[in-house]
C-alpha positions in Angstrom: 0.0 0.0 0.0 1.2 3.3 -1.0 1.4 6.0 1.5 -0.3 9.5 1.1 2.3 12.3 1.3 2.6 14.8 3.9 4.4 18.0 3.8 5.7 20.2 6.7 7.5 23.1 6.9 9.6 24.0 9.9 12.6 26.6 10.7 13.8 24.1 13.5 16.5 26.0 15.0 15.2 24.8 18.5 13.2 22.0 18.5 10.2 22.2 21.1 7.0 20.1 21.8 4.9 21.8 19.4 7.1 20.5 16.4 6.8 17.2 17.8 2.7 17.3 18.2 3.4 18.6 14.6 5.2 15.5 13.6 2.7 13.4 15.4 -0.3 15.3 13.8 1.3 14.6 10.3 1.7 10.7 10.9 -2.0 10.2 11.2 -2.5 11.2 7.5 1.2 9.9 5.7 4.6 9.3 4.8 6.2 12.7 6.6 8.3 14.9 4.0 10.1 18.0 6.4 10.8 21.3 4.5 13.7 22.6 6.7 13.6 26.5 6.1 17.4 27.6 5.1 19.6 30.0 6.8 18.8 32.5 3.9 14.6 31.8 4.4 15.1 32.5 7.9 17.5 35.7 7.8 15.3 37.7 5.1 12.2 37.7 8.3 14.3 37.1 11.5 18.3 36.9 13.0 19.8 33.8 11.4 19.4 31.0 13.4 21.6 29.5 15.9 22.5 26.3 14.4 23.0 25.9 10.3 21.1 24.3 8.1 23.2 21.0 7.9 22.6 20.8 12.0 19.0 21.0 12.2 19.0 18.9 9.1 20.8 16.1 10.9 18.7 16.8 14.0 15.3 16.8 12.0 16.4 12.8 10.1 17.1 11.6 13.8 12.9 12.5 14.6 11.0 9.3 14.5 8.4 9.4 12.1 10.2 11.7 9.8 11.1 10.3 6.2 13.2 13.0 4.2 14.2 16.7 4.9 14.5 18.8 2.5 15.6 22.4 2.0 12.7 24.9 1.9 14.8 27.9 0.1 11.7 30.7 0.5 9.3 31.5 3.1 6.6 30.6 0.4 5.3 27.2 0.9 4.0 26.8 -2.4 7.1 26.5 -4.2 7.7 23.0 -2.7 4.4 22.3 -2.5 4.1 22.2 -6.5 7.6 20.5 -6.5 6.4 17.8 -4.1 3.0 17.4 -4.6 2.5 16.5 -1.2 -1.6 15.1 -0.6 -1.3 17.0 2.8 0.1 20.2 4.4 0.2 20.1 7.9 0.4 23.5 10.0 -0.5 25.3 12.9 -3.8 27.7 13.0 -1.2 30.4 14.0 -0.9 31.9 10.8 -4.9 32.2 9.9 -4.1 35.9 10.9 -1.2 38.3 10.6 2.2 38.8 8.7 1.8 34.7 7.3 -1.6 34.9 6.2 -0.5 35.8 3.0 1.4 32.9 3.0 -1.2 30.9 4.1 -3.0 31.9 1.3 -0.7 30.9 -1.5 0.0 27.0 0.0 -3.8 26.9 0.1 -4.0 28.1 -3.6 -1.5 25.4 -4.8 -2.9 22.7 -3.0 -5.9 23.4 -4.9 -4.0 22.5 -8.1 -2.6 19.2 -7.2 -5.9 18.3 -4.9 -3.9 18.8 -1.7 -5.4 19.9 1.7 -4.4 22.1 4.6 -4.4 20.2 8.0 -4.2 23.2 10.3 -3.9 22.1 14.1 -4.3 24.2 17.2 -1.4 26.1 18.1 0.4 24.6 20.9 0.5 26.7 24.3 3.4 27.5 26.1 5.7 28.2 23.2 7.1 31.3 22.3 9.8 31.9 19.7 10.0 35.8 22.0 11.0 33.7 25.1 13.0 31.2 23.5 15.3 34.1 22.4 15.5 35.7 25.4 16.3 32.4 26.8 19.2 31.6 24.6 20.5 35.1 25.1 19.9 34.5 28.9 22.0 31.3 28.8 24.8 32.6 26.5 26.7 31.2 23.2 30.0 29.3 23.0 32.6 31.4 21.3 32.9 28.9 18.1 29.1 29.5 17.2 29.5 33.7 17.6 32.6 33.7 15.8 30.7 31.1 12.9 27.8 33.3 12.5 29.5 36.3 10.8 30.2 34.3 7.7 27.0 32.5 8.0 25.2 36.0 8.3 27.3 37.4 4.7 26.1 34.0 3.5 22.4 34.1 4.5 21.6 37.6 3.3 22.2 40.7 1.3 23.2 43.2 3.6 24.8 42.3 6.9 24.0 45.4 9.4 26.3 46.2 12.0 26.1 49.2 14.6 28.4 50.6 17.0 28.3 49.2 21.3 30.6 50.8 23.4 29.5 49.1 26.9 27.2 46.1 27.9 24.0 48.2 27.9 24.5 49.7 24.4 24.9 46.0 23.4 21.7 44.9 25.0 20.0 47.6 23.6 21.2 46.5 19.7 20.7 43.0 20.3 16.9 43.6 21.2 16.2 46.5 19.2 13.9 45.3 16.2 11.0 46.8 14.2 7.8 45.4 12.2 8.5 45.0 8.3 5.8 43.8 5.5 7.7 40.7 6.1 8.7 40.2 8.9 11.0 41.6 11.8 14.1 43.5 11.3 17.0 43.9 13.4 20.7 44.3 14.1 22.5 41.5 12.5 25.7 42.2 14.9 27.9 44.5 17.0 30.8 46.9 15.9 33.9 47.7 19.1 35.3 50.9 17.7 38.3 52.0 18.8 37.5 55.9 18.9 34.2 54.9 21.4 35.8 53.0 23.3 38.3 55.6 24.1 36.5 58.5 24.2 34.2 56.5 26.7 37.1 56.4 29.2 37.7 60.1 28.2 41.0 59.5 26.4 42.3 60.6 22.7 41.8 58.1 19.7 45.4 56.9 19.2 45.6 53.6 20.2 46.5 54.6 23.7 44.1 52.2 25.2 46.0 48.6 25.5 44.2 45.4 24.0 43.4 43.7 27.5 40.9 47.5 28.8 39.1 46.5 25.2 39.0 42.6 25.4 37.6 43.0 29.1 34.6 45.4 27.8 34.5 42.7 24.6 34.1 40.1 27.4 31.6 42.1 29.6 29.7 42.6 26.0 29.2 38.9 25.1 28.4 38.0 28.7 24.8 39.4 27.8 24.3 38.6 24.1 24.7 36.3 21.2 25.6 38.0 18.3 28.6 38.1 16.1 30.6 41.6 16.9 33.5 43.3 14.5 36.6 44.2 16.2 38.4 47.6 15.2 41.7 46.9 15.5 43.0 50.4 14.2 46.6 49.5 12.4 47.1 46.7 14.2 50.2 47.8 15.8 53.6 46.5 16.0 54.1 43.0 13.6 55.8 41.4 16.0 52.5 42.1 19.1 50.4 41.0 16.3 50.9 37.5 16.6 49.8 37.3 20.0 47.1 40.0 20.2 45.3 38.5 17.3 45.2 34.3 19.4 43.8 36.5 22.6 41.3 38.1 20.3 40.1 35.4 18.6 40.5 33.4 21.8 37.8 35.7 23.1 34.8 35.1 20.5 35.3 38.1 18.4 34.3 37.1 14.6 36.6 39.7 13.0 38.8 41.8 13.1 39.3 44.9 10.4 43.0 46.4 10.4 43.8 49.8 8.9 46.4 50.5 6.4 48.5 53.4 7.9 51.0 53.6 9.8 52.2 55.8 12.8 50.6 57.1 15.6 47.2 56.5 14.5 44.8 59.6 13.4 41.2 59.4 13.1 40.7 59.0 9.7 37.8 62.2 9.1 40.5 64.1 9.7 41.2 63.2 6.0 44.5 65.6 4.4 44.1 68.1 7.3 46.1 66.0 9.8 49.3 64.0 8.6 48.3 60.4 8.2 51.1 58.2 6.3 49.4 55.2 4.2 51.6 51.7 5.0 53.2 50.2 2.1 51.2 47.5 0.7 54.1 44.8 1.1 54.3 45.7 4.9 50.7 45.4 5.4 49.9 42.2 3.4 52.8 40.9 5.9 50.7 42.3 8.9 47.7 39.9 7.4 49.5 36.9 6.5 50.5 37.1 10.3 46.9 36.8 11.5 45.5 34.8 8.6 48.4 32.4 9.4 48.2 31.8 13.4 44.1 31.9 13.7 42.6 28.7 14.8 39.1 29.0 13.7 38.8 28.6 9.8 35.6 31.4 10.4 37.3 34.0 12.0 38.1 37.0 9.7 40.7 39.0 9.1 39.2 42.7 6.8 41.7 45.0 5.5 40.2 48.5 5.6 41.6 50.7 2.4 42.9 54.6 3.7 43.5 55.9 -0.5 40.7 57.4 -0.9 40.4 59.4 2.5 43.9 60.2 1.9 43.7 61.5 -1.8 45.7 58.5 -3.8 42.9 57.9 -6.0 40.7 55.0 -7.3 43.5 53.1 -8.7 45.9 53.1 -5.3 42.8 51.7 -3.6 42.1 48.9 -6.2 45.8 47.9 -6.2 45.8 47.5 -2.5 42.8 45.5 -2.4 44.1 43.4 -4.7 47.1 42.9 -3.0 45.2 42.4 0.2 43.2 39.6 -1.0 45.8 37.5 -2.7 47.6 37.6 0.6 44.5 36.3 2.8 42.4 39.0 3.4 38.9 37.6 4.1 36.9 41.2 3.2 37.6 44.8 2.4 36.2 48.0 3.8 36.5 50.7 1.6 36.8 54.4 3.5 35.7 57.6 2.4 35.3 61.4 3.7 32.9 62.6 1.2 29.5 63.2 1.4 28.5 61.1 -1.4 29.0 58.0 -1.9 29.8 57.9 -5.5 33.5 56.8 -5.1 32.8 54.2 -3.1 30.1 52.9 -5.3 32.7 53.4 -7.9 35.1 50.7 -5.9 32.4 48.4 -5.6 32.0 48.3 -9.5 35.4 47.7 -10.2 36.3 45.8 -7.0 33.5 42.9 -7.5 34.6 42.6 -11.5 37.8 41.1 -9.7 36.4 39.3 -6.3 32.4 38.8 -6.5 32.4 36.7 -3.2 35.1 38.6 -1.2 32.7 40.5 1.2 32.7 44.6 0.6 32.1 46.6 3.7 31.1 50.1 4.2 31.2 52.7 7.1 29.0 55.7 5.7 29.3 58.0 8.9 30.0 61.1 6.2 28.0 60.1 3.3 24.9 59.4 6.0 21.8 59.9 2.8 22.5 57.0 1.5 20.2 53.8 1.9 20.6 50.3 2.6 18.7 49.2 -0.4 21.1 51.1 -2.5 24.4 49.4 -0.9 22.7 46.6 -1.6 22.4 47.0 -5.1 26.2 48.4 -5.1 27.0 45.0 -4.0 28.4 45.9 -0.4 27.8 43.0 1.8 27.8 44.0 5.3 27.6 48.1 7.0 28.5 49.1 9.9 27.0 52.2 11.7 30.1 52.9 13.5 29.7 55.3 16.6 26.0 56.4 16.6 25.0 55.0 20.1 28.2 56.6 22.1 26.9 59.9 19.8 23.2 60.2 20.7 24.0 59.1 24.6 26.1 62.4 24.4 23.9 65.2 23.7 21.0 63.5 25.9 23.3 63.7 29.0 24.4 67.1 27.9 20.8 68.0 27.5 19.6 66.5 31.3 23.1 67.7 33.0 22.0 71.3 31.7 18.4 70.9 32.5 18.8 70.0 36.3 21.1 73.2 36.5 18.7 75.3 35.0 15.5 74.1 37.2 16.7 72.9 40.2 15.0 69.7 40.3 14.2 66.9 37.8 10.5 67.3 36.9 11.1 68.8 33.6 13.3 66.1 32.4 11.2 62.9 33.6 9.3 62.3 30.0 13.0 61.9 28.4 13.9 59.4 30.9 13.3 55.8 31.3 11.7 55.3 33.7 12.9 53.7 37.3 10.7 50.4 36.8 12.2 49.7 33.2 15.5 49.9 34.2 14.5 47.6 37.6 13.1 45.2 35.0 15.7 45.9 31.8 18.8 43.3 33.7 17.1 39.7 34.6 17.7 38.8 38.2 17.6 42.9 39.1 14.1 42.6 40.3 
């Protein structure tokens, strides 16, 4: 006797009771076919997930009751659906309203044409995919999987965004931070440790005056309440011969990458452009500086991205294509391109030229100067990954400022209470705090 098919799609990335009653449900009718959501499905409505796509596939064919996986490439279920031919869908009734009933309304159209049927089932109680976040982020990630998901993020979607933490709060606050989209939820993919925040923080000049162990303790302060991946500023990476050892006690600590500036000196922020003196390395002494990471890192994941000064510093388009050229061949896993102006039409420029030579080699921008321009256009540039580099430090500035002034000015604190969060958020914002 001949089985009937049944089809199921599931994102898996923890797997809970209500996948089993799922499975269970979907017995009762057939043969059970799993459409496994991929890391790119996922990441184009929701953070990527924890564990790949080959992990919850392996997870997913150790299920009893479960007879193939296969990969589920789009949110739209009707795409496999037509491809499989399945005689039943099986889902919960959680998507009858919503951002999914869209979706619900296209499997249900293509069941039609092969005289399939929707089996929806209650939705299970007790499960959240909200609380099941908070509690991964409550019970931390190993280093391996933060440093892995940076390359699985510039894998999984078009745009990798990035944005500035400074301290364990700021951190918090871009790990949770996400908005409503048409389809979906988006938020921050990741967290950027600048080197001119964290030293203004502590009120000191950005020169690369602060030593790697003050940094690497507010890293490790950073990752002791979140999960994502973060990008290290590394400024120029110093002395070769430190190097070798600050970039094992970097990686050691679970940062994902590092990017490494080609000048050389005491370092000067780079906005300063031509005003300031800023000397540009020569390329063989910096390709050296990143065959010395490239060639003691453990992890095959973690990253080492040469960031090009040519433009900021006036040597022109072809300087900065030469360099990255030269970068790549000698390891570099990315380049960041830098510029001053308040366009971005060199850049884009670099981006057209630069992926003719290296379409996968990962293109990053910082567009602090050139602030008009939109994601959906870097996107179409072909960058990769952005990184808003030092915009929470910069708004927590004139907000103090603004409070210090206004206690002054009135005496008391009245006036500044509707800017303030309030004393029972904060009592509630820390678990264990209340």
């Amino acid at each position: 006797m001949i089985r009937k098919k049944v089809y199921i799609a599931l994102s898996a990335d923890s797997i809970h009771h209500a996948h089993i009653n799922l499975i269970k449900k979907g017995l009762e009718y057939g043969e059970i076919t799993i459409g496994l959501l991929t890391d790119k499905a996922i990441a184009s409505r929701k953070r990527i997930p924890l564990l790949s796509f080959s992990e919850r596939k392996l997870i997913l064919n150790n299920i009893k009751g479960v007879s193939k996986v296969i990969p589920q490439n789009e949110w739209d279920y009707s795409i496999n659906i037509l491809k499989l031919k399945p005689d039943f869908m099986i889902h919960g009734d959680d998507w009858t309203k919503g951002p999914e009933l869209n979706l619900r309304s296209r499997a249900i159209k293509a069941l039609k044409k092969i005289n399939g049927k929707l089996i929806e089932i209650p939705y299970t109680k007790g499960v959240s995919s909200t609380a099941l976040a908070e509690l991964q982020t409550k019970l931390g990630i190993t280093s391996d999987l933060r440093i892995k998901s940076l390359k699985r993020s510039l894998s999984s979607k078009p745009l990798s965004v990035f944005i500035e933490t400074h301290s364990p709060i700021s951190a918090i606050i871009a790990e949770k931070t996400k908005i409503k989209t048409k389809s979906g939820f988006k938020q921050y993919d990741g967290f950027w440790s600048s080197s001119l925040t964290d030293s203004t923080k502590l009120g000191m000049p950005d020169n690369e005056v602060l030593n790697l162990s003050e940094r690497l303790e507010n890293i490790s302060k950073i990752f002791e309440v979140t999960t994502k991946p973060l990008i290290m500023d590394i400024d120029t990476g110093g002395q070769l011969e430190h190097l070798k050892i600050n970039a094992k006690s970097i990686e050691r600590s679970g940062v994902s990458a590092v990017i490494m500036e080609d000048k050389t000196g005491l370092k000067k922020n780079s906005l300063f452009g031509t005003s300031v003196k800023q000397t540009q390395e020569k390329i063989k002494k910096f390709c050296e500086k990143i065959e010395t990471i490239k060639s003691n890192q453990v992890s095959e994941d973690f990253m080492v991205i040469a960031r090009i000064e040519s433009l900021i510093l006036k040597k022109g388009m072809s300087d900065a294509l030469k360099r990255a050229k030269s970068y790549v061949s000698n390891g570099a896993d990315g380049i960041m391109i830098h510029s001053k102006e308040k366009k971005p039409r060199e850049v884009f420029e670099f981006s057209k030229r630069f992926k003719k030579l290296f379409k996968n080699v990962p293109l990053i921008c910082v567009p602090t100067s050139y602030n008009s321009v939109k994601e959906i256009d870097l996107i179409k540039n072909n960058f990769n990954l952005v990184i808003y580099a030092n915009h929470l430090f910069r708004a927590s500035y004139p907000a103090m400022l603004d409070t210090a002034k206004k206690i002054l000015k009135f005496g008391r604190t009245k006036e500044i209470d509707k800017n303030l969060i309030s004393i029972k958020e904060i009592l509630e914002l820390i678990p264990g705090t209340k």
